[in-house]
C-alpha positions, -999 to +999 in steps of 0.1 A: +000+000+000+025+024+010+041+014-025+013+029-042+010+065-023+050+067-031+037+066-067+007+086-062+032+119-046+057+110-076+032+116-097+019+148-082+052+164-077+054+153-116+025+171-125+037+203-106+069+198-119+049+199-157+025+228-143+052+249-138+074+243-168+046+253-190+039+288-169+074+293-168+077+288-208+045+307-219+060+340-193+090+340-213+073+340-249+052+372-236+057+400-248+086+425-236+073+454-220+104+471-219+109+506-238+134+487-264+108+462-277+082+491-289+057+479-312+072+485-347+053+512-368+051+520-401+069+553-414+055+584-419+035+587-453+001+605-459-023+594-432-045+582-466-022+557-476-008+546-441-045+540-439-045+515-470-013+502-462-024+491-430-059+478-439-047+458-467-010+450-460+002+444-430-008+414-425+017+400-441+042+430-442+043+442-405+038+471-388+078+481-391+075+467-430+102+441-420+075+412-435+058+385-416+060+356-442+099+361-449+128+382-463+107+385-500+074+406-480+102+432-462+093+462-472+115+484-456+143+492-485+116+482-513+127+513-532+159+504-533+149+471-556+119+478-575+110+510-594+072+525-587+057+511-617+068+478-607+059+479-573+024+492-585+023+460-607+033+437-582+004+452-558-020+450-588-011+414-601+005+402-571+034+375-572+042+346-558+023+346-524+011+376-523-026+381-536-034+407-563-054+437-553-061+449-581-100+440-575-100+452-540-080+488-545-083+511-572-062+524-595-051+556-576-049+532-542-024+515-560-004+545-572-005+561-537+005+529-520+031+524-549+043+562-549+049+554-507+068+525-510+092+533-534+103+562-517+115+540-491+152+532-493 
């Protein structure tokens, strides 16, 4: 008998032992409060076209523009690689795995959004 309640503690101390792993895990993947771990934002643009930005990209491109889904959705030097008309296309037409929005913006969206982006280098 006393075999069994050995067991029964062992197993209770195990399942504390569990218990606290996982608090002590899922504390340290919250968030940093600390003033260095700001919530990225996107740069300054015309409050218009921060406003498309963030209703219709950055999901996948991020607050800061450094991309969700992978080095190809940084935005952050975008200028630097592709001119305005072919950002505007990519937006329009889309690529790989980014969706075209060419149905869900309009032309001028796509210009303002495009005119933005390359600007950033």
């Amino acid at each position: 008998m006393q075999k069994y309640a050995f067991a029964r503690s062992g197993l209770r101390i195990a399942a504390a032992l569990a218990l606290i792993g996982t608090l002590l895990l899922t504390a340290a993947c919250g968030k940093d409060k600390s003033a260095g771990s700001a919530k990225p934002t996107a740069p300054a643009g015309p409050a218009d076209t921060i406003a498309l930005y963030r209703s219709n990209c950055i999901s996948c491109h991020g607050g800061g523009l450094a991309g969700m889904m992978g080095p190809a959705t940084d935005l952050r030097s975008v200028g630097s690689r592709l001119t305005e008309a072919q950002i505007a296309a990519q937006i329009a037409n889309g690529g790989e795995r980014m969706p075209a929005l060419k149905d869900r913006l309009t032309a001028q969206e796509i210009d303002k959004l495009a005119s933005w982006l390359a600007g950033l280098h």
